[in-house]
N, C-alpha and C positions, 0 to 999 in steps of 0.2 A: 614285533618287539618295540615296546616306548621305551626312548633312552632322553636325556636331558641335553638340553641345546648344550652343545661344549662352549664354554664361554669366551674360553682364553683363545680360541679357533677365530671365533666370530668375530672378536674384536680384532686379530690381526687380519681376518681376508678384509675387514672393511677399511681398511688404514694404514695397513704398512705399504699399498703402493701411492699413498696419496700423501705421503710426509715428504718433508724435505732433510729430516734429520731421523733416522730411526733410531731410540736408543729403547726401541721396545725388543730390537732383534736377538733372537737366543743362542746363533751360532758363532764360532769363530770366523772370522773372517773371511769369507767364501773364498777357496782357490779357483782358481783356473785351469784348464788341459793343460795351458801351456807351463805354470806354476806346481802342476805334483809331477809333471816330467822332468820341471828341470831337479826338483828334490828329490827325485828319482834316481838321476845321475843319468837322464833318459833327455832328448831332443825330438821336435816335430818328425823329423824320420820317422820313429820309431812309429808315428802312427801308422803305417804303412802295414804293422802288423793284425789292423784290425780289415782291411782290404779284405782280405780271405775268409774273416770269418763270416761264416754262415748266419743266419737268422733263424735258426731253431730256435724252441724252447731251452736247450742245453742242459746242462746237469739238472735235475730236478732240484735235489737240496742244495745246489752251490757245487761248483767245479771244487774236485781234490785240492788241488792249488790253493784256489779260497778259504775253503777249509781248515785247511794247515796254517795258513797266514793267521785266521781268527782264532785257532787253539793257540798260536805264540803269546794272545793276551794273557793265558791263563796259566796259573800253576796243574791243576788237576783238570782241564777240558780238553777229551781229545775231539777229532773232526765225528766219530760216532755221537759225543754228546751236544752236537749244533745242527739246528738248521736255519737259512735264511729266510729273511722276510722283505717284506716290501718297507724298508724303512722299521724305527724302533715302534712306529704307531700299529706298525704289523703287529710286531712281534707283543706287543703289550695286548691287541687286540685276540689274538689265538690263545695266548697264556691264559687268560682267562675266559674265551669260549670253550677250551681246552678241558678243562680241571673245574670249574662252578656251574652248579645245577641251582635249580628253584630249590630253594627251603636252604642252602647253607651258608655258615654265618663268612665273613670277614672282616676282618679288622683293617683300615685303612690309614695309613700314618700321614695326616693334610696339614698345612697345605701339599696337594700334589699336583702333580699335573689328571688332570681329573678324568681321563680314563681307568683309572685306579679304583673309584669310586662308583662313577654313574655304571659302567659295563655290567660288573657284578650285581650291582642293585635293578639292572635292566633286564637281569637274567632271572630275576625272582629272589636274589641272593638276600639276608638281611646283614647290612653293611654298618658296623658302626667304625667310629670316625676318633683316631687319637689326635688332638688335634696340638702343636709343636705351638710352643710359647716364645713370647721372646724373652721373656725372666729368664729361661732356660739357655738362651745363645738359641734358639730353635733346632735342640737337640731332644729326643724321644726322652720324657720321663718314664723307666721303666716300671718302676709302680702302677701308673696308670696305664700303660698297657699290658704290663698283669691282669690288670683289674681286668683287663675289655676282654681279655683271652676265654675262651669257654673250653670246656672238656670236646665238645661236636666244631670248633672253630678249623673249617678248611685252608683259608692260608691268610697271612698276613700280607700285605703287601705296600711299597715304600718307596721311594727315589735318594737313590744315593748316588752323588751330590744332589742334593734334596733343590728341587726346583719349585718353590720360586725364589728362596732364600739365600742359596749357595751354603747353608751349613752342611761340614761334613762328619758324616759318623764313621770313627777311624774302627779300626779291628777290633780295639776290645769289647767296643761297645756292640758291634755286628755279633758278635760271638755269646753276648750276653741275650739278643733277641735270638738269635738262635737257639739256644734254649731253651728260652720260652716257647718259641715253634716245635720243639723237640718233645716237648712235655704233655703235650696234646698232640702231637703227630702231625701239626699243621705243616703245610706247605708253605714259604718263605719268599715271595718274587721281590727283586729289588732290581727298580730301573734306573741303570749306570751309563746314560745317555751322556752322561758329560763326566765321564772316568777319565782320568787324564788328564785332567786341570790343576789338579792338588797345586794350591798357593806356594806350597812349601816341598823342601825334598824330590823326590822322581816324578811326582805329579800322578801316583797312580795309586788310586784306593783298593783295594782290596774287593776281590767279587765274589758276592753271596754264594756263587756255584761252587769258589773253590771251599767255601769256610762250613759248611753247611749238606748233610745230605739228600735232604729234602730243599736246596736252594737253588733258585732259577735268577738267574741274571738276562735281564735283555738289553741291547744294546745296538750301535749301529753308524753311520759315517756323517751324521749329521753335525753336530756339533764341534766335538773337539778333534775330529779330521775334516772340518772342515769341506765338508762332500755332499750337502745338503741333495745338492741334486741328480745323485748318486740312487734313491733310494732306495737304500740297501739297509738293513739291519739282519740281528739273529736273536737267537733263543739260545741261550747254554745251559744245559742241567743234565739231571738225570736222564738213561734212557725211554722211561716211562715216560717222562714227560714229554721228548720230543717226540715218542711216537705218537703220543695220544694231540701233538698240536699238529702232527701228516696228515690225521686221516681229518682235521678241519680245511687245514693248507690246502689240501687236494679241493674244494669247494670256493675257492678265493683268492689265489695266488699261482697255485702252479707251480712256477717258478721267477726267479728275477730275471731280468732282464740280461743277456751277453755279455752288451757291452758295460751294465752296470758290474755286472761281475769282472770283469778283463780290467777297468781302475779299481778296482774297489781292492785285487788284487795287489797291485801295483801299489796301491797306497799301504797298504796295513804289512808288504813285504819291507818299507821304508819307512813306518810309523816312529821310530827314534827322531828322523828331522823332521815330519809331520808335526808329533807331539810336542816336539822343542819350539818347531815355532810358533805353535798354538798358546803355550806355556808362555812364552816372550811376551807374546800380546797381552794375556789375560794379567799377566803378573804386572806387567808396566802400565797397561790401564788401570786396576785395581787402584795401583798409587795416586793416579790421579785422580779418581773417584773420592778415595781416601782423602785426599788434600779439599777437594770440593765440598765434601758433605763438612767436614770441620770449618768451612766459611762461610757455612748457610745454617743461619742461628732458627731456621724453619722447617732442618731436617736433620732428623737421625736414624739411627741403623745398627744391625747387628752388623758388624767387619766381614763378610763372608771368608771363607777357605778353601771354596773350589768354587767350579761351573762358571760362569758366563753371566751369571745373572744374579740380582739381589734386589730385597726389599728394604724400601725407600719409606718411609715414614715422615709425612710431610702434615702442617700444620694447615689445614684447607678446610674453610668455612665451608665447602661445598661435599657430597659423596668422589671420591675417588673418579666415577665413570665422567661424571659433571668435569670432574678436575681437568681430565687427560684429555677432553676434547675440548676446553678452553685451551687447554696448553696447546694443540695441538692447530686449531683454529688461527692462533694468534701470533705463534713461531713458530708452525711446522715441526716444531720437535714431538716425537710419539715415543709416549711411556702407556706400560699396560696397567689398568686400572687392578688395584688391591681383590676391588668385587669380583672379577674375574677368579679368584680361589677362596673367597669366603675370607676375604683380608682388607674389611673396609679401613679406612686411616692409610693404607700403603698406596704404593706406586712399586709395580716392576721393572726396574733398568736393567737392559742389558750394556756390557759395556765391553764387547769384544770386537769391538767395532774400528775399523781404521782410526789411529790417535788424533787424528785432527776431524774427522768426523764426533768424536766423543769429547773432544776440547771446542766445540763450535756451537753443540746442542747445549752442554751442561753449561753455558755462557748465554745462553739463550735461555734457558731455565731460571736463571738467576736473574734476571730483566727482568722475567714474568714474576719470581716471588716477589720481587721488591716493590714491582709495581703495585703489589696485590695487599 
């Protein structure tokens, strides 16, 4: 199988350990053992509990436990319609070995994270590409992906909270592409890797699985719990669909790891103080992002309203890639190039990053515009 260099991959293993300020990072704020225990209402004791456990394989799809913890996301998901993966890169990676053959169409809503794109086009699949404006606020014009929809179109597929951008498409609008999925029988994936952030209100968007009968949600601890190194994610949907991504799983995965399931547990049975404090960060760095882009007459931006991350629209005599390894060269600060999603003119910051790491770099940034 030929699949295309991941771009946005490449560019972080070459670089994110070689900065001294990362504001290319996509997660919240990494916890600690010692940090979701104490959010836990749990103490280093408690580790004592993992002494006993075994090193099997363990549940194949995820302990009951876990299970149960990951359907409290959902309105309409019970533990029969999830199974785990190795992280959400799993679970995006099955969904669609899962469900795409040679010869069938999708429709892909980009920028994405580009496993959405290249996978299915790797698989024979012919992929066209809605691609989000920013006239728009980089929200889906539903006219033109009418247009792309076909009578033979197999699934649509999208990131909500849309990464790279941070724009969020709230229910009505899911409910309208739903629809459109409806009216062709297509299948719906929307990956909700960073659900939970919503700028505003509970912080939590609404998931395809629940809105939608033919909708698949994948998701997982990276991001907005803060568990990157957890990797752990899942599949929610239909029965059909998990079963038909078991009999891939069984060829790849197996199962996750014990001890990834034993916090992963632990975490998502406490995701209220998880999510609040994940929310604290993103929302009170946002403002200061907000205060900085309004004093750099050489950058602008769509405001995002979820996720962790947004595009950066900077005035640079040079390509994007050119840009972010001068920037990176000359203050150590790393931002991911535009080109990395087919978004020349931009820059990806992430900005979930400890506050005085993200008041250090975006000051170091501003050195570099001015000089320039």
């Amino acid at each position: 199988m030929q699949i295309e260099p991941f771009g946005v991959e490449i560019w972080m293993n070459a670089w994110e350990t070689r900065c001294t300020h990362n504001l290319g990072e996509t997660c919240v704020e990494s916890l600690t053992i010692e940090e979701l225990l104490s959010l836990s209402g749990r103490n280093e004791t408690d580790l004592s509990a993992l002494l006993a456990l075994k090193m099997t394989y363990g549940d194949i799809r995820g302990s009951d436990r876990l299970l149960s913890a990951i359907a409290g996301l959902y309105s309409k998901q019970g533990p029969e319609n999830l199974i785990t993966t190795h992280g959400t890169i799993g679970a995006n990676m099955l969904v669609h070995k899962a469900l795409i053959s040679s010869g069938d169409h999708v429709v892909a809503v980009v920028p994405s994270y580009q496993q959405h794109y290249s996978i299915p086009a790797s698989i024979g699949a012919e992929v066209d590409k809605l691609w989000l404006r920013e006239e728009d606020r980089f929200l889906p014009d539903l006219d033109r992906l009418r247009a792309l929809v076909r009578p033979d179109t197999r699934l649509i597929a999208l990131t909500n909270p849309n990464n790279p951008t941070g724009a969020l498409i709230e229910r009505e609008i899911l409910l309208e592409i739903a629809e459109i999925a409806r009216e062709v029988d297509a299948w719906l994936l929307c990956d909700e890797v960073y659900r939970g952030t919503d700028q505003d209100g509970s912080g939590m968007t609404d998931a395809v699985a629940d809105l939608y009968e033919k909708g698949i949600s994948t998701c997982g601890m990276s991001k907005a719990f803060s568990l990157a190194g957890l990797r752990l994610g899942w599949v929610a949907g239909p029965a059909e669909v998990i079963e038909a991504v078991e009999r891939h799983r069984d060829y790849d995965t197996i199962s996750i790891g014990r001890i990834d399931d034993h916090f992963a547990t632990l975490a998502l049975e406490n995701r209220d103080r998880i999510l609040a404090r994940s929310r604290a960060i993103t929302r009170g760095n946002l403002a200061i992002l907000s205060d900085w882009v309004a004093g750099e007459p050489r950058v602008s931006w769509v405001k995002p309203r979820s996720g962790t991350v947004t595009l950066l629209r900077i005035d640079m005599a040079e390509g994007s890639e050119a840009f972010c390894r001068g920037l990176l060269q000359e203050t150590g600060v790393l931002f991911t190039p535009g080109a990395a999603f087919g978004m020349e003119g931009y820059v990806r910051i992430g900005f979930a990053n400890p506050e005085a790491d993200l008041r250090a770099g975006l000051a170091r940034v501003s050195d570099y515009l001015a000089r320039g």
